[in-house]
C-alpha positions in Angstrom: 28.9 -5.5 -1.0 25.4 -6.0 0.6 22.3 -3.4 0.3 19.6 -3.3 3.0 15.6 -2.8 1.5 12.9 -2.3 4.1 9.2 -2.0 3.9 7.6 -0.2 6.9 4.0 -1.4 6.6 0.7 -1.1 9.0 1.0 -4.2 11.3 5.3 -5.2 11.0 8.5 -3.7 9.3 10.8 -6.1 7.7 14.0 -5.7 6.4 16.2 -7.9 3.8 19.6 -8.1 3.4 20.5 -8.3 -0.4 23.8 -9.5 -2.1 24.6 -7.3 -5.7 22.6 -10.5 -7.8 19.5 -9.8 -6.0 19.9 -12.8 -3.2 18.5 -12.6 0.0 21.6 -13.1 2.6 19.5 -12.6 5.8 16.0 -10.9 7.0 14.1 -9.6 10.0 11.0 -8.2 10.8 9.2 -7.4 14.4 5.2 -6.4 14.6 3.5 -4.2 16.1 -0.5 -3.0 16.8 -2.9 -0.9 15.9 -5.2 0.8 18.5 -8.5 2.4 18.4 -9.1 5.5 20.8 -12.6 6.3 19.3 -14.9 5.4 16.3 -13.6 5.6 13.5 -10.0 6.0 14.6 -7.3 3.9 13.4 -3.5 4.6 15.0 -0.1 2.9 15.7 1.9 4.1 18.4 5.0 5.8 17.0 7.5 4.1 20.0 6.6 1.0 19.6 7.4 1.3 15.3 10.5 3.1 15.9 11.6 0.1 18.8 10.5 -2.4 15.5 11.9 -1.0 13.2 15.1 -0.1 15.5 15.7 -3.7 16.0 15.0 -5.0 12.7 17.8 -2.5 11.3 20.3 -3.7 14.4 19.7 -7.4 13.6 19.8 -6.9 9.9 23.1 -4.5 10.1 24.6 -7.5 12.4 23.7 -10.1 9.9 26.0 -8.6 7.1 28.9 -9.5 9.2 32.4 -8.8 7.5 30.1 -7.7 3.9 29.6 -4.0 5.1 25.9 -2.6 4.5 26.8 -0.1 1.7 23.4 1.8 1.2 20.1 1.3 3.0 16.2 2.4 1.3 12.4 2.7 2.7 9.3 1.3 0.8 6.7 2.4 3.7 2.9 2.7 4.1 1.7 5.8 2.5 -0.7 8.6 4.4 0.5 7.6 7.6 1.8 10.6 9.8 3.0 11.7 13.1 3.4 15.5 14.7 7.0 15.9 15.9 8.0 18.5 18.2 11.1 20.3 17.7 12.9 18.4 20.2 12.1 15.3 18.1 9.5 13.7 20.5 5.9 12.0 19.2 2.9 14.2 20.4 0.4 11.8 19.3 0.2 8.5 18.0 0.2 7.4 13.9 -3.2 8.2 12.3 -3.0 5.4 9.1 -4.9 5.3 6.3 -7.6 3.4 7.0 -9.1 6.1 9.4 -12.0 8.3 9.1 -11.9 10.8 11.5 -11.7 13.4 8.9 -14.8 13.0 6.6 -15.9 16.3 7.7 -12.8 17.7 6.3 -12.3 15.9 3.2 -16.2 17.2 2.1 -15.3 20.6 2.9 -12.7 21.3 -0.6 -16.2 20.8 -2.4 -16.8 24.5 -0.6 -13.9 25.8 -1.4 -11.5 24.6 -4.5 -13.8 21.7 -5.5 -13.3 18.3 -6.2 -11.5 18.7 -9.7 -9.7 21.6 -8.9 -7.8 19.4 -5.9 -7.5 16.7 -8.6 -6.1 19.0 -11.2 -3.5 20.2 -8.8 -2.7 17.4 -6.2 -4.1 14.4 -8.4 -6.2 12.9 -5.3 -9.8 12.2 -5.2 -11.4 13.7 -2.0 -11.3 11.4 0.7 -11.0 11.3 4.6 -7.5 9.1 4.3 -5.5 11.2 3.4 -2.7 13.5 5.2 -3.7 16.6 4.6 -7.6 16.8 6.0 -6.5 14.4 9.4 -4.3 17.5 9.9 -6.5 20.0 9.5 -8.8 17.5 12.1 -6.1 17.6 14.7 -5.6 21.9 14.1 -9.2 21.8 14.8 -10.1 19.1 17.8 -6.5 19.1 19.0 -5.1 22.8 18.9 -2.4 22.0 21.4 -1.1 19.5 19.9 -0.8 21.4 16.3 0.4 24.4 18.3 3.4 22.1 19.5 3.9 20.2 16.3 7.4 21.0 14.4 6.3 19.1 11.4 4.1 16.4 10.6 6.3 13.5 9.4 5.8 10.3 7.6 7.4 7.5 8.4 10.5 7.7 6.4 11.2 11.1 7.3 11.1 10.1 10.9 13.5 7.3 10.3 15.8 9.6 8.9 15.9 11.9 12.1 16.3 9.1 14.5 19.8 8.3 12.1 21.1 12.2 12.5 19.6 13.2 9.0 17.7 16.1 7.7 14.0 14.3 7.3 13.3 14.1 3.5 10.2 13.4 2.1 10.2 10.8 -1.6 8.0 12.5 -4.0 5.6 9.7 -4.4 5.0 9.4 -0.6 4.8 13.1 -0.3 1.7 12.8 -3.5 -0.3 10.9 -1.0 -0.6 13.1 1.6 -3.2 15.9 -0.5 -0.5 18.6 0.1 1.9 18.0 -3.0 1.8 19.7 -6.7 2.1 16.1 -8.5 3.1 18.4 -11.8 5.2 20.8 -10.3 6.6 18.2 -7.6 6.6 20.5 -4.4 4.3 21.3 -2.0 1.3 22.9 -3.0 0.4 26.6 -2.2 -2.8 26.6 -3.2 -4.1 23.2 -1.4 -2.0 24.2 2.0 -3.2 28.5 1.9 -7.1 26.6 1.8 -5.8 24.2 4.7 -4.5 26.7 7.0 -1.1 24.8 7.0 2.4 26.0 6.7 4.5 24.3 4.4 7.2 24.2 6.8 5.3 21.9 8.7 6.3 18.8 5.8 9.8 17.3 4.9 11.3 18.9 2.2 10.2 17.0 -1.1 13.2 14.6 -2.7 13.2 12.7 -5.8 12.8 8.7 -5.3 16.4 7.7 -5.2 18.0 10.5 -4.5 20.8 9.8 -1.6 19.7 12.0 1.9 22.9 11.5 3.5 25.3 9.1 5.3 25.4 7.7 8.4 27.4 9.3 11.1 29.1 7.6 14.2 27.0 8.5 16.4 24.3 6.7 14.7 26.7 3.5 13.2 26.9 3.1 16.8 23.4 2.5 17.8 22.0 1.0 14.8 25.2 -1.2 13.7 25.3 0.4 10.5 28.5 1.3 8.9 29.9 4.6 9.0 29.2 5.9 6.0 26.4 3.9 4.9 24.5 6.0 2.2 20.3 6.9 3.0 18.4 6.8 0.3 14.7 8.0 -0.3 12.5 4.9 -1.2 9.0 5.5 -1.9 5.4 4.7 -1.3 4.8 1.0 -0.4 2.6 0.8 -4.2 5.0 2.1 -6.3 7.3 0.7 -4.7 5.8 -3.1 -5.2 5.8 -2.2 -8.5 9.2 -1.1 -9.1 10.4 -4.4 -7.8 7.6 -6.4 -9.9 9.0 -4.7 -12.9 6.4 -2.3 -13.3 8.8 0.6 -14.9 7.0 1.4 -18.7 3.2 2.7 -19.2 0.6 0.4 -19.1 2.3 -2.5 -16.7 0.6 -2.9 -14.1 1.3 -5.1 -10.5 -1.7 -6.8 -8.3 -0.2 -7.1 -4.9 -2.3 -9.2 -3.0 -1.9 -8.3 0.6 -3.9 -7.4 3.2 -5.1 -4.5 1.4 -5.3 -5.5 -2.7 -3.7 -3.0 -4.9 -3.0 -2.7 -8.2 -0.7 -0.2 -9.4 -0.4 1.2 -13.0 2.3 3.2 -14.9 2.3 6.3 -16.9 4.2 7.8 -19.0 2.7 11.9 -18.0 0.1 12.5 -15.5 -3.1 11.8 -15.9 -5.6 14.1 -14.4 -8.9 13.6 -16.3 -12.1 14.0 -15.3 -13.0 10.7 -15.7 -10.0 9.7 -13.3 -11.3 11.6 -10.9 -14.6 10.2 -11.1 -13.5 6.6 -10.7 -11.4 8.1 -7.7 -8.0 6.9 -9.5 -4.9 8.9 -8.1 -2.3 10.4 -10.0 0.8 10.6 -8.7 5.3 10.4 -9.0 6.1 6.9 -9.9 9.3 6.2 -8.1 11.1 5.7 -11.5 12.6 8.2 -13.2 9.9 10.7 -14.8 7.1 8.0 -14.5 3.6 8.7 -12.8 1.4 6.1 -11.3 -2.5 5.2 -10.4 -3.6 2.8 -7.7 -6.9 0.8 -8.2 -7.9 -0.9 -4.5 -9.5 -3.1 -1.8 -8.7 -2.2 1.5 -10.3 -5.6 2.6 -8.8 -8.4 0.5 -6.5 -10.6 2.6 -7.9 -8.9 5.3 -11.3 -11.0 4.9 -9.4 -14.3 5.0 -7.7 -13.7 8.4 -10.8 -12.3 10.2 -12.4 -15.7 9.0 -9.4 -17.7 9.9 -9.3 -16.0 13.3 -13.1 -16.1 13.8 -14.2 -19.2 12.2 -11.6 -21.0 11.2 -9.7 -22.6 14.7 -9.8 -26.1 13.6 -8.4 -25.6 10.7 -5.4 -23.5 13.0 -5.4 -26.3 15.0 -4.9 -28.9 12.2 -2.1 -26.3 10.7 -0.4 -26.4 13.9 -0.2 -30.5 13.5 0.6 -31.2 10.3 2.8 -28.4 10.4 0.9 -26.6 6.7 -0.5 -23.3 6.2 -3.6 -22.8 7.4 -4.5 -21.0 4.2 -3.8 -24.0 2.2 -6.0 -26.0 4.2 -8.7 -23.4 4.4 -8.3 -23.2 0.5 -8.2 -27.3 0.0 -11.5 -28.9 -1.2 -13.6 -25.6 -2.5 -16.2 -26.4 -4.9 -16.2 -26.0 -8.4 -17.9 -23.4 -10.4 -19.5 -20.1 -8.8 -20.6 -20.4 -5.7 -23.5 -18.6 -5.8 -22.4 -16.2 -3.1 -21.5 -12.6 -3.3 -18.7 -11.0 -0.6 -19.0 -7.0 -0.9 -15.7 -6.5 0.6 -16.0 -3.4 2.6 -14.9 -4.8 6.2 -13.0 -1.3 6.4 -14.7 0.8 4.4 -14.4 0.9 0.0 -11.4 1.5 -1.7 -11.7 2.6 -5.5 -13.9 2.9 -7.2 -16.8 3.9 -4.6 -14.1 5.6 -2.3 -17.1 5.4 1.1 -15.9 5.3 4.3 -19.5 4.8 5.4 -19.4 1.6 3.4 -19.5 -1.8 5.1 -19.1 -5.5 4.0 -22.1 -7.5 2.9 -22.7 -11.9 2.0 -25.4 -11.6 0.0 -27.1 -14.8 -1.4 -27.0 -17.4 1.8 -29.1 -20.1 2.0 -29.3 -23.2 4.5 -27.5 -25.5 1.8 -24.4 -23.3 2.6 -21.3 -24.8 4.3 -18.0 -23.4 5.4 -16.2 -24.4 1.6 -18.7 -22.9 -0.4 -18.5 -19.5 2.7 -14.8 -19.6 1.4 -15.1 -19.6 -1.4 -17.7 -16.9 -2.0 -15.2 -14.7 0.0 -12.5 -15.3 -2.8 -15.1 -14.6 -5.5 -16.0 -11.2 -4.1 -12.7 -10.2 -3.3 -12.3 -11.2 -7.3 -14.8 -9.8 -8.1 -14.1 -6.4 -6.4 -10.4 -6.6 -8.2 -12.9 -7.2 -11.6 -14.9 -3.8 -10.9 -11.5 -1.9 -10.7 -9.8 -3.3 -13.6 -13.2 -2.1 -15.8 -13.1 1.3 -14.0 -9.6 1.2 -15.5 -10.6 0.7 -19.1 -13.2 3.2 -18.5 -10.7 5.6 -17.8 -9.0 5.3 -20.3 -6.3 2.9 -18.8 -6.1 -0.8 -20.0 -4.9 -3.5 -18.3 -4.2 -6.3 -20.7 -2.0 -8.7 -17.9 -1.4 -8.7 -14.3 2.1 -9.6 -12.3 1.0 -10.6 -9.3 2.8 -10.1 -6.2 2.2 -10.8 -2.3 0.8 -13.5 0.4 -1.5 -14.2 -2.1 0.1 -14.7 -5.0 1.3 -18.2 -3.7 -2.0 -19.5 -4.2 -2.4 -21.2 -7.4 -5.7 -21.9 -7.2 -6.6 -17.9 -6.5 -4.6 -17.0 -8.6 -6.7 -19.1 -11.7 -10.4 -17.9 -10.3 -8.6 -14.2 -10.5 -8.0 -15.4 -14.0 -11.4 -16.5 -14.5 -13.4 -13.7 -13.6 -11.1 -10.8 -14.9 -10.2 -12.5 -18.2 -6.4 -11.6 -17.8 -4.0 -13.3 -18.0 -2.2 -13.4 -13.8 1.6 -14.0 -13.8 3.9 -14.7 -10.7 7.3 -13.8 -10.2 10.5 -14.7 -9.1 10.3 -11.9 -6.6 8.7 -12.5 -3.7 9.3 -9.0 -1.6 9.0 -6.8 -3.7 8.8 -4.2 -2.1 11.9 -4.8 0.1 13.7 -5.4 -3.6 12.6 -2.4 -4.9 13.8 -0.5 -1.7 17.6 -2.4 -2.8 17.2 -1.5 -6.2 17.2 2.5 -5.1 19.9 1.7 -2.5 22.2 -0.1 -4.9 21.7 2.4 -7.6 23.6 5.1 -5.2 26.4 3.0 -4.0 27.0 2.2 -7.4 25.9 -1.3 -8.1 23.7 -1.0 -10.9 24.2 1.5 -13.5 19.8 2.5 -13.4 17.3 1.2 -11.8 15.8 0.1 -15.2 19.1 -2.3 -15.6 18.6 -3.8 -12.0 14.8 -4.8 -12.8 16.3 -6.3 -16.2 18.8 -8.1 -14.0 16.8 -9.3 -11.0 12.9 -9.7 -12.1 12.0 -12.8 -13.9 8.4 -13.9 -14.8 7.2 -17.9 -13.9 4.3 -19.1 -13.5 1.0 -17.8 -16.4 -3.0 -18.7 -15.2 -4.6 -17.3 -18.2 -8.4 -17.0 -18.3 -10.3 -20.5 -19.2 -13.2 -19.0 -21.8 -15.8 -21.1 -20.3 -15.3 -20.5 -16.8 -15.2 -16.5 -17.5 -18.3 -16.4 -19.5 -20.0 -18.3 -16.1 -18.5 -15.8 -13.6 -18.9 -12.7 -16.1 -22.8 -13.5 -15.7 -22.0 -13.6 -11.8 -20.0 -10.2 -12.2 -22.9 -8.4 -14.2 -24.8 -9.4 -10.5 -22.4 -7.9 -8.3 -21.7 -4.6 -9.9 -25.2 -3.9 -9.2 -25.4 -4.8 -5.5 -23.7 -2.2 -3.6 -25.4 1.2 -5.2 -28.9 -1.4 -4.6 -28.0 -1.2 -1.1 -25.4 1.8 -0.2 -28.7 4.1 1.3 -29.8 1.4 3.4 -26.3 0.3 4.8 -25.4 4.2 5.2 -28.4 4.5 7.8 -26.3 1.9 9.9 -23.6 4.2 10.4 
């Protein structure tokens, strides 16, 4: 018996093929590109994910061989939507995340509901990301495009109608788009009657888990799948992680250290505070049981390390491509001791939490002509520690302590990151056995429904083990907390001025 997880994320899909112990039997994965039709825009082309993600499934489904796929789950990138027409074709491209076409939008519920109103019911901070205002952009700017549109779909619910299943929206995913009643868990009157959009115009709202159907010959045949493989409803890449991390009782919390860095928290009830909202924390469905989650982030976190690699660092590719080593372990080799000196405001793509400013742009602050291209390096990894730092103390001024983190991601196989993230958050970082998480937890859900594990609480018990401990060296954390006190106070010094560049 053999479960398939997938993750559906911004740049690639990839999907694992997983045995009932948690062993991965096979994987695939294809990539794909964002494009940039005007400032501020950030889209993916909805062909080209469902051609990725249509041959990761075929080559994944083929893998199994004579052990028959039994039940296949999504973790995907959250916010990201397409309009559909009724005949099932894209009108436009993915709008993601990251873009911020809607800021015009997202300040306008200060007119009418107000900031904590939206939070009280929706349990968002107001911000150009999400869903809901890039849709009301599009009713606006593109009219006949809305006029055409049969729903707006994310990308699990689109997956599901290319197999021959009513699209389904998880509860957490559907919490990320502004539009859902994170108490109440359905779509919210109040937000969409403000909006001018219908309801109709979403996936209906499903619990994490829940099975959305089976697959039908018609669709065994194109995608290899078994007849009668069960769909189930995954979740929101975050949650997600931290499902497969282990992250399923209040006050765990996972650092996935991707591209974007995210941590995400667990809690018992919602949490929908003034003082959340402030720190622009989210509330939102955990996709375990009856659990909610918050989400503390830096869009720009592995991010910075690949724009230097691809910008600055082609020796070092070079001498990768030789020696046949990553190039991040070369580019990490050799960094000097102690702080640098250097402070990385992380903002390449705008701020995450807990400034939340698109306008926002990244900053080096502190170069002299003594600096060279280790101590460069390692500034980046201090500010992109430091950054984590600022959200685990907006955190405990929330009212949500983080006393250890399980780390998770590309960037979790770095030891020596992994210890200066120790250093200058003094908590303890832990790695896993698990090393896609996300694709585990996407398994987990899957193999719940066809009957392989009794709960999901009694597959994490089974399948996630902790290894390796950095805990925080005193000395070196007293040194960078004096660094830390520094940093904290450079971007509102500077947030006027770099706001004029925009």
């Amino acid at each position: 018996m053999s479960l398939i997880g997938m993750d559906i994320g911004s740049t690639n899909c990839k999907a694992i093929l997983f045995d009932a112990e948690g062993k991965q039997l096979a994987s695939a994965s294809r990539e794909y590109s964002e494009v940039y039709p005007g400032p501020s825009m950030i889209e993916l082309r909805p062909d080209e994910m469902w051609a990725a993600i249509s041959a990761v499934i075929q080559e994944i489904a083929a893998a199994a061989g004579n052990d028959p796929v039994q039940a296949i789950s999504f973790s995907a990138l959250g916010e990201a939507f397409t309009p559909v027409g009724k005949d099932g074709e894209f009108l436009h491209n993915t709008i993601v995340s990251p873009d911020n076409r809607a800021v015009a939008q997202a300040n306008s519920w200060h007119d009418t509901l107000g900031s904590q109103r939206v939070f009280e019911l929706v349990g968002m901070p107001l911000h150009p990301s999400f869903s809901l205002n890039k849709i009301m952009w599009i009713r606006e700017h593109m009219p006949e495009v809305h006029e055409k549109t049969w729903k707006y779909l994310l990308w699990p619910d689109i997956v599901m109608y290319k197999l021959g299943l009513e699209p389904r929206l998880d509860w957490s995913l559907a919490g990320r788009t502004m539009a859902f009643d994170v108490v109440n868990k359905t779509w919210c009157g109040e937000m969409l009657d403000v909006a001018g959009i219908s309801s109709d115009m979403f996936a209906e709202p499903i619990q994490p888990g829940a099975c959305v159907g089976e697959i039908s010959a018609a669709a065994s045949a194109e995608t290899g799948l078994p007849k009668g493989c069960l769909v189930v409803a995954g979740g929101h890449d975050q949650p997600m992680n931290a499902l497969g991390a282990g992250i399923i009782k209040e006050g765990m919390a996972v650092d996935g250290m991707g591209t974007v860095e995210c941590i995400t928290v667990a809690f018992d009830k919602p949490v929908l505070t003034e003082s959340m909202r402030t720190h622009n924390y989210c509330c939102y469905p955990h996709v375990c049981g009856d659990l909610y989650a918050s989400l503390a982030f830096n869009y720009s976190s592995g991010a910075v390390l690949r724009w230097f690699r691809d910008n600055f660092g082609k020796a070092e590719v070079q001498q990768s491509e030789r020696e046949g080593r990553d190039v991040y372990d070369i580019l990490l080799e050799d960094l000097p001791e102690g702080p640098s000196g250097l402070f990385l405001v992380p903002y390449f793509a705008g701020s995450g939490t807990p400034y939340m400013d698109p306008l926002s742009k990244g900053l080096m602050v502190g170069l002299t002509l003594g600096c060279d291209q280790k101590t460069f390096i390692k500034g980046l990894l201090e500010g992109i520690c430091y950054e984590l730092n600022l959200n685990v103390q907006g955190l405990d001024d929330a009212g949500v302590h983080v006393d250890r983190l399980r780390c998770t991601g590309g960037g979790s196989k770095s030891d020596y990151w992994l210890q200066l993230k120790a250093d200058i958050t003094g908590r303890e970082c832990v790695t896993l056995n698990v090393s896609e998480s996300g694709c585990q937890a996407a398994a987990i859900l899957a193999g719940v429904q066809a009957g392989v594990y009794a709960s999901a609480e009694e597959a994490v018990g089974q399948l996630v083990r902790e290894k390796e401990s950095f805990e925080p060296r005193a000395e070196e954390h007293a040194r960078y907390q004096e660094q830390f006190e520094i940093y904290r106070e450079i971007w509102p010094a500077v947030s006027d001025v770099v706001h004029k560049m925009a």
